[in-house]
The first five atom37 places (N, CA, C, CB, O) and aatype in JSON, in Angstrom:
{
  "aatype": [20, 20, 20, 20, 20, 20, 20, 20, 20, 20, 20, 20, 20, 20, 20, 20, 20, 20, 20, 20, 20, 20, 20, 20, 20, 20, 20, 20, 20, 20, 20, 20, 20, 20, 20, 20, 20, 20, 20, 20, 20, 20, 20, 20, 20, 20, 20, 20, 20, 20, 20, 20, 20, 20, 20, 20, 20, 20, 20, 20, 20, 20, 20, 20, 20, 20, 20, 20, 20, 20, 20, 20, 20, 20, 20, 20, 20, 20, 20, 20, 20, 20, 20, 20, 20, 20, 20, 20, 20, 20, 20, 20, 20, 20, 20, 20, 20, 20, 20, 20, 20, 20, 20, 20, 20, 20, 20, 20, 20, 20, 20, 20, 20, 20, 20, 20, 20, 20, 20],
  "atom_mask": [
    [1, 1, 1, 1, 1],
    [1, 1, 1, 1, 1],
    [1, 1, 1, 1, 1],
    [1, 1, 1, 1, 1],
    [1, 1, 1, 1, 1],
    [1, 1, 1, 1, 1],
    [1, 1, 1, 1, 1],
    [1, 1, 1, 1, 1],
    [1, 1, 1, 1, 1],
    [1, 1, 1, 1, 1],
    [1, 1, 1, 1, 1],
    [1, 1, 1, 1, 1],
    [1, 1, 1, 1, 1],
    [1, 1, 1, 1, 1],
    [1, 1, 1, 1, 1],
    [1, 1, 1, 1, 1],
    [1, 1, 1, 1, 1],
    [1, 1, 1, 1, 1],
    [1, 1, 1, 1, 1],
    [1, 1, 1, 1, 1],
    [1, 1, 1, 1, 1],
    [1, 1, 1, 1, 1],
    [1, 1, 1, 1, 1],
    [1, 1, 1, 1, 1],
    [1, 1, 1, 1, 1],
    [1, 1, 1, 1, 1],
    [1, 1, 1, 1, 1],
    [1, 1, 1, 1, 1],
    [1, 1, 1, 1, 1],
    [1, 1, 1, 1, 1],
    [1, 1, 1, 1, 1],
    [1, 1, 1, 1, 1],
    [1, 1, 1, 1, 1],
    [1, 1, 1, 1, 1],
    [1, 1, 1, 1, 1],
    [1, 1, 1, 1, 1],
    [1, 1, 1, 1, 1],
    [1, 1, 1, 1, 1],
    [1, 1, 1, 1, 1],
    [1, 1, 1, 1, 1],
    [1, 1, 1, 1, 1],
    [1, 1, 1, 1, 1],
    [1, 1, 1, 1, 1],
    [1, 1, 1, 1, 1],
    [1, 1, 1, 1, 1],
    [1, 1, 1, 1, 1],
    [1, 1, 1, 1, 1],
    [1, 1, 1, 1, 1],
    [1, 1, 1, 1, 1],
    [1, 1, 1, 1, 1],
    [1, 1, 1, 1, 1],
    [1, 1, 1, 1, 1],
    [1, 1, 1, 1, 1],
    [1, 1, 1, 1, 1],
    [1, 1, 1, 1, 1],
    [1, 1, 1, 1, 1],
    [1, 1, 1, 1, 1],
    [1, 1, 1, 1, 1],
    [1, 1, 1, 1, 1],
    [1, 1, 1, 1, 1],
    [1, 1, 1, 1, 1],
    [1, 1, 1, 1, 1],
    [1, 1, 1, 1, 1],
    [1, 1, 1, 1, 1],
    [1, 1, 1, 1, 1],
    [1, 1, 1, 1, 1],
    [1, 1, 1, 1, 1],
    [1, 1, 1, 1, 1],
    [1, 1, 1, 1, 1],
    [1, 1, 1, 1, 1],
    [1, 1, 1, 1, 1],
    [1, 1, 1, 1, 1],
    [1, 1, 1, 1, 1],
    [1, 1, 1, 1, 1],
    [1, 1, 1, 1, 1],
    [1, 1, 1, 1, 1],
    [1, 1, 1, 1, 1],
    [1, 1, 1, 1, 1],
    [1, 1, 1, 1, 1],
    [1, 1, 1, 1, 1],
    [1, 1, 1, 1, 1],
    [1, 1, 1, 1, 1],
    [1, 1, 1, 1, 1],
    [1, 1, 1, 1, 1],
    [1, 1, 1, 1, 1],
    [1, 1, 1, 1, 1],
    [1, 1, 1, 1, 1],
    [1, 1, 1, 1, 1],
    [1, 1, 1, 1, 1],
    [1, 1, 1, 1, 1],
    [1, 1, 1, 1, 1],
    [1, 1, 1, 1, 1],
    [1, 1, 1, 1, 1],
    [1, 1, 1, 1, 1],
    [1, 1, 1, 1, 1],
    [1, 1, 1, 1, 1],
    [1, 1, 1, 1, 1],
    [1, 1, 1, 1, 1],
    [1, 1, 1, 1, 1],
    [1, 1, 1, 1, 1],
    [1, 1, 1, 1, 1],
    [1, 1, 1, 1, 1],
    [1, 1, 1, 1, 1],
    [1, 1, 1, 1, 1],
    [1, 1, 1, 1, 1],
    [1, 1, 1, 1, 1],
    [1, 1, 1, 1, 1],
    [1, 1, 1, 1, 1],
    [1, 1, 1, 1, 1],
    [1, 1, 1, 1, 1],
    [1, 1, 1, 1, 1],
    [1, 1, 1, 1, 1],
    [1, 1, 1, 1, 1],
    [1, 1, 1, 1, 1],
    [1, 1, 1, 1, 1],
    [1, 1, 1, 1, 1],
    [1, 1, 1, 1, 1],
    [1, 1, 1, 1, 1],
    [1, 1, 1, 1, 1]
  ],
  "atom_positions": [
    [[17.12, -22.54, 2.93], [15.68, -22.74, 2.88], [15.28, -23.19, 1.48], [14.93, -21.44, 3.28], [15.83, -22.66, 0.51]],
    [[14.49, -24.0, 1.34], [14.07, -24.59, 0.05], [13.3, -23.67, -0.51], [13.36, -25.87, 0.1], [12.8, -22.89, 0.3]],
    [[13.1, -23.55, -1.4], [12.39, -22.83, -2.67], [11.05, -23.62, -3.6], [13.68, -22.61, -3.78], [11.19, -24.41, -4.53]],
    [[9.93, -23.18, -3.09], [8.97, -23.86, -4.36], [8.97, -22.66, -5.31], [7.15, -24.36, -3.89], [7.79, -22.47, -5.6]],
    [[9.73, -21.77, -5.93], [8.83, -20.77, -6.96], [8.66, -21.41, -8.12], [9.47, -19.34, -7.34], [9.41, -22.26, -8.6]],
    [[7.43, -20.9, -8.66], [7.04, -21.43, -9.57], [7.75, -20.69, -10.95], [5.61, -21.43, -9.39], [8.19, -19.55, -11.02]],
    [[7.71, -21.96, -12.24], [8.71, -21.24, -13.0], [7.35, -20.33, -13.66], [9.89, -22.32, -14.2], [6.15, -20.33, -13.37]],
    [[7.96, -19.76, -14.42], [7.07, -19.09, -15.94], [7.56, -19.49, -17.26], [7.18, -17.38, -16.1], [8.49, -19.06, -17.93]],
    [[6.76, -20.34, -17.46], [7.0, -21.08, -18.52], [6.5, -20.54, -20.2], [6.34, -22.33, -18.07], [6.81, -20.98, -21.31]],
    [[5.64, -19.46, -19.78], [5.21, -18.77, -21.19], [4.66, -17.6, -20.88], [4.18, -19.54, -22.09], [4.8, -17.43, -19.66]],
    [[4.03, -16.6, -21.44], [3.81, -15.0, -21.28], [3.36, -14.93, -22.85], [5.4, -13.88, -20.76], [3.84, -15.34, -23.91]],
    [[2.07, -14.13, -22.4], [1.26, -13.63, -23.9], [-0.22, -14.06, -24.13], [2.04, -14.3, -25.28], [-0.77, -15.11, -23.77]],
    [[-0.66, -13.18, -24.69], [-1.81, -14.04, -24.98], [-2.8, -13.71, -23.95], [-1.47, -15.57, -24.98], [-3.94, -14.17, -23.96]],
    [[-2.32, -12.85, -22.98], [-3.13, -11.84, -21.78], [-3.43, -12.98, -20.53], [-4.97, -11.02, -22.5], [-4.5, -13.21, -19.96]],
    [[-1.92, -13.7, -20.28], [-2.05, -14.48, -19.24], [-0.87, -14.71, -19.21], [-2.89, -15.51, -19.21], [-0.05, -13.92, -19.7]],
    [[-0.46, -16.04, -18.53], [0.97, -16.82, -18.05], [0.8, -18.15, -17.89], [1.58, -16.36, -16.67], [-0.03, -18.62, -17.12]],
    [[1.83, -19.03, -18.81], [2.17, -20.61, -17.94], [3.14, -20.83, -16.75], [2.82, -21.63, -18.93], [4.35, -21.01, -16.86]],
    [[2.46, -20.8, -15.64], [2.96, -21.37, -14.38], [3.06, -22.46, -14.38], [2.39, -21.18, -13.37], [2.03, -23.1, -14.61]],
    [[4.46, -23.24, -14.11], [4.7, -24.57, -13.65], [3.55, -25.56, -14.54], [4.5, -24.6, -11.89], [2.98, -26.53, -14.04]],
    [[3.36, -25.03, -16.1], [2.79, -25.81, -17.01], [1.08, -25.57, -16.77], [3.38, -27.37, -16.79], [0.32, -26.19, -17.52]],
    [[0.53, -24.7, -15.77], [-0.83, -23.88, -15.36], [-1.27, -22.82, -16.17], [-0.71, -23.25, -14.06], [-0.53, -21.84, -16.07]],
    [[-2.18, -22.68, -16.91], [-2.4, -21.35, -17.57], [-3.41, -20.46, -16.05], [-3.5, -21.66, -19.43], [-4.36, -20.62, -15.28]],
    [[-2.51, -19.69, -16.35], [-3.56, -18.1, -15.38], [-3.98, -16.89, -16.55], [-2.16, -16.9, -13.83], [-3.06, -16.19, -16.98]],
    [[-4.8, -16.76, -16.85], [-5.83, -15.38, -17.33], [-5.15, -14.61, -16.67], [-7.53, -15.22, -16.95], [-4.88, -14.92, -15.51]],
    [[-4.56, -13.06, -17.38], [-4.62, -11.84, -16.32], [-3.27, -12.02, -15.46], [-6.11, -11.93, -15.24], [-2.63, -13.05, -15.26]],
    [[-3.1, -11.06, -15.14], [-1.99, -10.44, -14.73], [-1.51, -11.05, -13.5], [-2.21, -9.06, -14.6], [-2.57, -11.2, -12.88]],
    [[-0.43, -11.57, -12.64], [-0.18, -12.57, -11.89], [0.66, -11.63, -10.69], [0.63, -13.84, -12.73], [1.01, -10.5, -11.03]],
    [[0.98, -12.17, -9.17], [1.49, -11.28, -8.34], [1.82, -12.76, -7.33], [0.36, -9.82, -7.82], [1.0, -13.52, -6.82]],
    [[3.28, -12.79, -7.28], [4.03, -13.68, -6.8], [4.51, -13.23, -5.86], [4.8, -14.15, -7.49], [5.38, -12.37, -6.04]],
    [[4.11, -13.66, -4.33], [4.85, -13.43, -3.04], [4.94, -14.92, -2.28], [4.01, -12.22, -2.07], [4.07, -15.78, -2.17]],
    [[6.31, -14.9, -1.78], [6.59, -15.72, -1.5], [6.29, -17.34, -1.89], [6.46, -15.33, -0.72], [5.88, -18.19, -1.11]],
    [[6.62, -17.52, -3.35], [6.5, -18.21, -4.21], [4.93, -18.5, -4.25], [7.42, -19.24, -4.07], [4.8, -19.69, -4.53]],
    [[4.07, -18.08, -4.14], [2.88, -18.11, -4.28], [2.49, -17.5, -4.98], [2.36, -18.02, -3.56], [2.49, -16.28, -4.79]],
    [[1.9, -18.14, -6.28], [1.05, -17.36, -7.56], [-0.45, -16.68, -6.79], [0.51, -18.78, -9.06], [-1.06, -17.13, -5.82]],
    [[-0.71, -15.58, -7.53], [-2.08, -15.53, -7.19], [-2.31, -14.34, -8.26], [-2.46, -15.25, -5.47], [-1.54, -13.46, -8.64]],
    [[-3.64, -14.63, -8.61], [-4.25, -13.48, -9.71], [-4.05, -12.13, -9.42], [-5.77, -13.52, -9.88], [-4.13, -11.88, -8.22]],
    [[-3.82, -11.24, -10.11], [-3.49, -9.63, -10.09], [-4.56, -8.82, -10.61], [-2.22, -9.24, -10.97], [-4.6, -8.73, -11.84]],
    [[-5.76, -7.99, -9.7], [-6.53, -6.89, -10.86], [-6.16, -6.04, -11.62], [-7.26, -6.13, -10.5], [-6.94, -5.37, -12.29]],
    [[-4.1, -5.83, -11.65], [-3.98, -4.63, -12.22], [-3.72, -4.95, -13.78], [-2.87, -3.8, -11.5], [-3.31, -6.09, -14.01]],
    [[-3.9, -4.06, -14.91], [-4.43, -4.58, -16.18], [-2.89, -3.58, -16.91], [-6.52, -4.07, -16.67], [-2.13, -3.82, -17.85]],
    [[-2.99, -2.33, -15.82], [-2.21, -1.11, -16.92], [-1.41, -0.89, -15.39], [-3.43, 0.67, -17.91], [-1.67, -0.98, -14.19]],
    [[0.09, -0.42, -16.58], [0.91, 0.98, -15.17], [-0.28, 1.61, -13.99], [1.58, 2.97, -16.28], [-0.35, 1.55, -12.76]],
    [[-1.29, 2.33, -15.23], [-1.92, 3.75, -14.79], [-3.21, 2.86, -13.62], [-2.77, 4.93, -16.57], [-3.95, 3.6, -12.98]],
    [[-3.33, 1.5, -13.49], [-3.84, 0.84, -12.28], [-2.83, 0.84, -11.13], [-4.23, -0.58, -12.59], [-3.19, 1.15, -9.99]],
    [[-2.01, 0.62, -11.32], [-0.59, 0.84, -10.15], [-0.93, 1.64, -9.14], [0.8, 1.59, -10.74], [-0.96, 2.87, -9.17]],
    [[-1.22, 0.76, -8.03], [-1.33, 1.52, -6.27], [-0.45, 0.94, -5.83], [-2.65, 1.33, -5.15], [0.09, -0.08, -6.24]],
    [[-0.14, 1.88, -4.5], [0.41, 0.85, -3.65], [-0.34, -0.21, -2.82], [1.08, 1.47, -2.83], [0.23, -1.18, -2.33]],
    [[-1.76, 0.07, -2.69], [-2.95, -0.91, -2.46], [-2.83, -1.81, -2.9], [-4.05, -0.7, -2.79], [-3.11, -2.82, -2.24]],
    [[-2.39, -1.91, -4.13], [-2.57, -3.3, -5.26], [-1.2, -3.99, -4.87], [-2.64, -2.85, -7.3], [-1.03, -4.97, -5.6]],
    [[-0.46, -3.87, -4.21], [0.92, -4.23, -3.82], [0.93, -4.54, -2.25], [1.97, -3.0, -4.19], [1.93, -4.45, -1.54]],
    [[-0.17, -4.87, -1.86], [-0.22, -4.91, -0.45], [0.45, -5.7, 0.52], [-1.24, -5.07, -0.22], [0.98, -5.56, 1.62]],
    [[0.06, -7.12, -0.81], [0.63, -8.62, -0.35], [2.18, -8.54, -0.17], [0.29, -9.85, -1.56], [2.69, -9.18, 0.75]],
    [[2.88, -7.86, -0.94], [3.99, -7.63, -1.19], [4.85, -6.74, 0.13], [3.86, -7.0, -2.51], [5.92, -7.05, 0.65]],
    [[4.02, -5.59, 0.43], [4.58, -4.67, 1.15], [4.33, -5.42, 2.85], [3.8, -3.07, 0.75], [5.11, -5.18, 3.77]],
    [[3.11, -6.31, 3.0], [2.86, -6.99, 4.31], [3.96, -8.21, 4.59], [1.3, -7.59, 4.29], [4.4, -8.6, 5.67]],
    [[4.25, -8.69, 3.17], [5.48, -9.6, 3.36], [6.67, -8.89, 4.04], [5.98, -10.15, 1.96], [7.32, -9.34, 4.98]],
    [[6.81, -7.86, 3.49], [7.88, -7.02, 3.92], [9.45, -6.91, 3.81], [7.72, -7.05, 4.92], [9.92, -7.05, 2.68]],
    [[10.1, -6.73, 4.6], [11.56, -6.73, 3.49], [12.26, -7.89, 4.09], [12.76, -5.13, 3.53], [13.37, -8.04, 3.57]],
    [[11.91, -9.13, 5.39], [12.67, -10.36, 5.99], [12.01, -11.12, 4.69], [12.26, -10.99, 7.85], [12.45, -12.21, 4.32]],
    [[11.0, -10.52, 4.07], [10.58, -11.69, 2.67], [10.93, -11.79, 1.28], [9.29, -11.68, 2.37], [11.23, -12.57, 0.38]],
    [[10.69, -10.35, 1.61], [10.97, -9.59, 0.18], [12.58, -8.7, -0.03], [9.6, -8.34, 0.05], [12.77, -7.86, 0.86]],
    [[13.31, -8.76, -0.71], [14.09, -8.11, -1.15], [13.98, -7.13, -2.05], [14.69, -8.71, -1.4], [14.59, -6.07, -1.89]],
    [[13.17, -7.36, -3.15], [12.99, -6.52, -3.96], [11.71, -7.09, -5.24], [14.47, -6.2, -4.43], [11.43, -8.23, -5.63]],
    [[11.17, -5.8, -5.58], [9.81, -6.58, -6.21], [10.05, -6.5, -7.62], [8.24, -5.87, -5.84], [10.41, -5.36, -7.92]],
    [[9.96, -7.53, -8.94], [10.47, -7.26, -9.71], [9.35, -7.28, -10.97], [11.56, -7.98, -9.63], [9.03, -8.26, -11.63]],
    [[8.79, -5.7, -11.12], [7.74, -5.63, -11.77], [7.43, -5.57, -13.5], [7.35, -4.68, -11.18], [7.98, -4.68, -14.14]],
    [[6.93, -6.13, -13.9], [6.44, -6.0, -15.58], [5.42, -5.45, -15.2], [6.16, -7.33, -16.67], [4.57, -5.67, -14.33]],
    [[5.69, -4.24, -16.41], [4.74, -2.76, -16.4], [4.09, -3.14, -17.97], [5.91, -0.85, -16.33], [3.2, -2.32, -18.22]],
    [[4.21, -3.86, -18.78], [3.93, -4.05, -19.68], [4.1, -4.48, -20.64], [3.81, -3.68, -19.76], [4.64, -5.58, -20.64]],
    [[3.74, -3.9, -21.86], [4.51, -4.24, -23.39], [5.83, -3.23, -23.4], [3.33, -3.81, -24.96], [6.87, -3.46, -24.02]],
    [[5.61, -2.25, -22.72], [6.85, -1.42, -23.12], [7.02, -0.74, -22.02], [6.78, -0.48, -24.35], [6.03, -0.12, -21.62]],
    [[8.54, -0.63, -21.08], [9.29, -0.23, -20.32], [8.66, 0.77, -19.74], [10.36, 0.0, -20.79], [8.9, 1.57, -20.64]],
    [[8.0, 1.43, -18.93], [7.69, 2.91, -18.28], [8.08, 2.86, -16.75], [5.96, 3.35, -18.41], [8.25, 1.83, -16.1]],
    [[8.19, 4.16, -16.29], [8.33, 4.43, -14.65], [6.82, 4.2, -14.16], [8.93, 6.19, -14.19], [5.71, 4.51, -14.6]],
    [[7.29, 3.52, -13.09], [5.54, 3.25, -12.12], [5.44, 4.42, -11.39], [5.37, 1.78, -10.75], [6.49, 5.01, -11.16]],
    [[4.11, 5.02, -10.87], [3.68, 6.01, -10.23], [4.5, 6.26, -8.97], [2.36, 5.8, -10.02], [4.91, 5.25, -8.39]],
    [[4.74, 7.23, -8.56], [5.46, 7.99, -7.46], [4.97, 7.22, -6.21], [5.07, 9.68, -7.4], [5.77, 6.72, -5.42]],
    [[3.72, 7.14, -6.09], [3.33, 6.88, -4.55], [3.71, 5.32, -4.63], [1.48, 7.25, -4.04], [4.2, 4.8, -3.63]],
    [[3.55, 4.73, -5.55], [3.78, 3.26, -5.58], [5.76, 2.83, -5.6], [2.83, 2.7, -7.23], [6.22, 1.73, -5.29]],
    [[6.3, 3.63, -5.89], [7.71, 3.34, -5.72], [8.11, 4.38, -3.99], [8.68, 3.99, -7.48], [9.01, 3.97, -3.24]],
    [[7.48, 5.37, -3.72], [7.58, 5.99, -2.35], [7.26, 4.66, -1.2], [6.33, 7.38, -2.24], [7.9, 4.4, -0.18]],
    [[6.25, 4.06, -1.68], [5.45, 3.26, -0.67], [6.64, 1.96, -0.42], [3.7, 2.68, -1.4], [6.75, 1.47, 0.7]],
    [[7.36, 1.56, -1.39], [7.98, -0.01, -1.71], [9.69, 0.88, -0.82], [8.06, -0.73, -4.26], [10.41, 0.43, 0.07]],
    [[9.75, 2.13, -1.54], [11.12, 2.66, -0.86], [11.28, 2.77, 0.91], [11.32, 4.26, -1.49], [12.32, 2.65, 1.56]],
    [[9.99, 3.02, 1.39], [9.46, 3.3, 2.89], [9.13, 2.0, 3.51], [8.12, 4.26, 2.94], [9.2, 2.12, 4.73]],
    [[8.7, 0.5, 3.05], [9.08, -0.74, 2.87], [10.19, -0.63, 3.07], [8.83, -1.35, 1.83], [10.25, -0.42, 4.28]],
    [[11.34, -0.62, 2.6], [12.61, -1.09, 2.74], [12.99, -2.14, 1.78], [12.78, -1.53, 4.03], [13.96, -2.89, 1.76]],
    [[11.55, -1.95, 0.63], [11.91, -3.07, -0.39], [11.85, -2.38, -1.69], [10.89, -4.4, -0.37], [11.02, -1.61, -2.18]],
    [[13.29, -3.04, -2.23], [13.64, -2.26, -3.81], [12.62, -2.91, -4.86], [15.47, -2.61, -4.48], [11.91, -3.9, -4.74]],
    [[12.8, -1.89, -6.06], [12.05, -2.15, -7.1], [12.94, -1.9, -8.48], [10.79, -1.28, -6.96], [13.65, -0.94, -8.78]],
    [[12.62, -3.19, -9.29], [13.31, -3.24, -10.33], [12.03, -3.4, -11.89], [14.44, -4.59, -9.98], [11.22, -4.33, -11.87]],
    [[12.05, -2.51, -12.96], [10.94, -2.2, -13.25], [11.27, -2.59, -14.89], [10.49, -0.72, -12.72], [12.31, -2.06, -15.29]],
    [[10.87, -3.04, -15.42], [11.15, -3.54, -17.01], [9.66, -4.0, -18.0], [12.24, -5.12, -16.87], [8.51, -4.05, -17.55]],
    [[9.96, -4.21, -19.01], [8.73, -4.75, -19.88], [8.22, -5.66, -18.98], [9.05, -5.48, -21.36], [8.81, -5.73, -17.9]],
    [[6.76, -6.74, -19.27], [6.63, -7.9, -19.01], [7.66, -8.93, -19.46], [5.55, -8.13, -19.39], [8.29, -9.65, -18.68]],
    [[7.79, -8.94, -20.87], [8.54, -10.19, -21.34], [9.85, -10.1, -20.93], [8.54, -10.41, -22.82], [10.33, -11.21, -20.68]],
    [[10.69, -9.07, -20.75], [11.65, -8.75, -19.55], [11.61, -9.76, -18.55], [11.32, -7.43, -18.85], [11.97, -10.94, -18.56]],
    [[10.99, -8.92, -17.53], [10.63, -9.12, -16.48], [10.3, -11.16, -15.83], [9.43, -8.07, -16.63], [10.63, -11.7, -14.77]],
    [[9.65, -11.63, -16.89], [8.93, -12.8, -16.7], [10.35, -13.75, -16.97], [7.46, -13.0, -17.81], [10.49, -14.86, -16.46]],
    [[11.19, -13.24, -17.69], [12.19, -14.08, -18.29], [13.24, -13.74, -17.06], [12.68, -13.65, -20.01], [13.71, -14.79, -16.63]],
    [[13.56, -12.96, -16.61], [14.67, -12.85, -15.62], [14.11, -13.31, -14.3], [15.26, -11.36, -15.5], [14.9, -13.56, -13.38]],
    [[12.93, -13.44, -14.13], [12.12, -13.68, -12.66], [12.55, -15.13, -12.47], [10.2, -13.49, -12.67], [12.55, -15.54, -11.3]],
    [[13.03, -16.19, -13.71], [12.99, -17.54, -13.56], [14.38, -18.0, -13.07], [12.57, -18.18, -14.82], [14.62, -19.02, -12.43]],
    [[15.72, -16.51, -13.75], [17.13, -16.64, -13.14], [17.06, -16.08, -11.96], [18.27, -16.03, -13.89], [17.94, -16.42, -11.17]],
    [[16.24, -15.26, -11.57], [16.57, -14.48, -10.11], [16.3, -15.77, -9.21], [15.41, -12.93, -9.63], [17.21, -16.12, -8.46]],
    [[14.85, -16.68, -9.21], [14.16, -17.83, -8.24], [15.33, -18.48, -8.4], [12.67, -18.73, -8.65], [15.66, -18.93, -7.3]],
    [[16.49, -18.86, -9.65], [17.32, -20.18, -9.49], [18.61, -19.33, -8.89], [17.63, -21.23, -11.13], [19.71, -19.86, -8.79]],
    [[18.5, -18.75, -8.73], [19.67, -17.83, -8.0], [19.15, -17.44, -5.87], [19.64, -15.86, -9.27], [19.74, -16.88, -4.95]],
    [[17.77, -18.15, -6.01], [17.74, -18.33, -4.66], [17.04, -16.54, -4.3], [19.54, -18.86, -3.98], [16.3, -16.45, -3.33]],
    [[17.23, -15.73, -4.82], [16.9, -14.39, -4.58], [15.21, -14.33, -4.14], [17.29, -13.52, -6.0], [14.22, -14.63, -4.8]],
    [[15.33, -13.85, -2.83], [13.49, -13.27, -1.88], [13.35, -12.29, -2.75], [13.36, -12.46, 0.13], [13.79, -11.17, -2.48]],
    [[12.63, -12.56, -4.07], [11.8, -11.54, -4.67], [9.74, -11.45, -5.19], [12.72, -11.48, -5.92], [8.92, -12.16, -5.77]],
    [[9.77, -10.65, -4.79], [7.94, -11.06, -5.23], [8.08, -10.11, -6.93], [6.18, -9.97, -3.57], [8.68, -9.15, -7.41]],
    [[7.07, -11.15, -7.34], [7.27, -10.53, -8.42], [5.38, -9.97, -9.19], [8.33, -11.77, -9.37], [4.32, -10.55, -8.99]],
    [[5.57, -8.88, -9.93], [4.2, -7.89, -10.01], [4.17, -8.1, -11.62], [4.37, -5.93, -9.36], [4.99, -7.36, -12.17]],
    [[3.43, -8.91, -12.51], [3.65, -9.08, -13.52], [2.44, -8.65, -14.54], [4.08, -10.24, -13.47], [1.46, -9.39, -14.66]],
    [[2.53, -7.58, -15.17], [0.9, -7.07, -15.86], [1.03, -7.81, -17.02], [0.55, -5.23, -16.28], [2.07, -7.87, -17.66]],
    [[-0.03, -8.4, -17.31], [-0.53, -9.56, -18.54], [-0.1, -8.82, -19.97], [-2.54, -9.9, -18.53], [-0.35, -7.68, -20.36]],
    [[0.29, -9.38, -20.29], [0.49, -8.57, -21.96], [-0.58, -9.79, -23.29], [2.99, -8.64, -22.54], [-0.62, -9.5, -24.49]]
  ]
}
């Protein structure tokens, strides 16, 4: 199956360059589809806010690969309970982490949505 994901071409500055696009604010990639994110912090982290992600489900999603921030933390219980009961894993790192490996996972072909909080 062909692949449009979009790359990430930059991070900072409290946004992202998509495929040479600036987005404001925090970004949430399912099924190669960018779309704006309200969550700002970890401590916004629902599983509500992950909805798109969890409705894709696990024939879409494999695993969601989230930037929590400037600096590494565990995401809230109900929000990793909710993704585990999904049937879809979660892999959890900085933003600038996160944004930089999201571009080898897409060229590696890998069904991942990715949850990226703006730094």
């Amino acid at each position: 199956m062909a692949r449009n994901a979009p790359s990430i071409d930059a991070y900072g500055d409290g946004g992202f360059r998509l495929d040479g696009a600036r987005h404001d604010g925090s970004v949430l990639i399912v099924a190669d589809e960018p779309r704006s994110w309200s969550v700002t912090s970890l401590a916004e982290l629902t599983p509500e806010s992950l909805e798109p992600v969890l409705a894709a489900g696990r024939v879409e999603v494999e695993f969601v690969l989230l930037g929590v921030g400037a600096r590494n933390a565990m995401p809230p219980r109900p929000v990793r309970e909710a993704l585990q009961q999904a049937g879809i894993g979660l892999e959890f790192m900085d933003t600038p982490a996160a944004a930089r490996l999201y571009n080898v996972l897409t060229a590696e072909g890998r069904r991942l949505a990715a949850a990226l909080i703006a730094v």
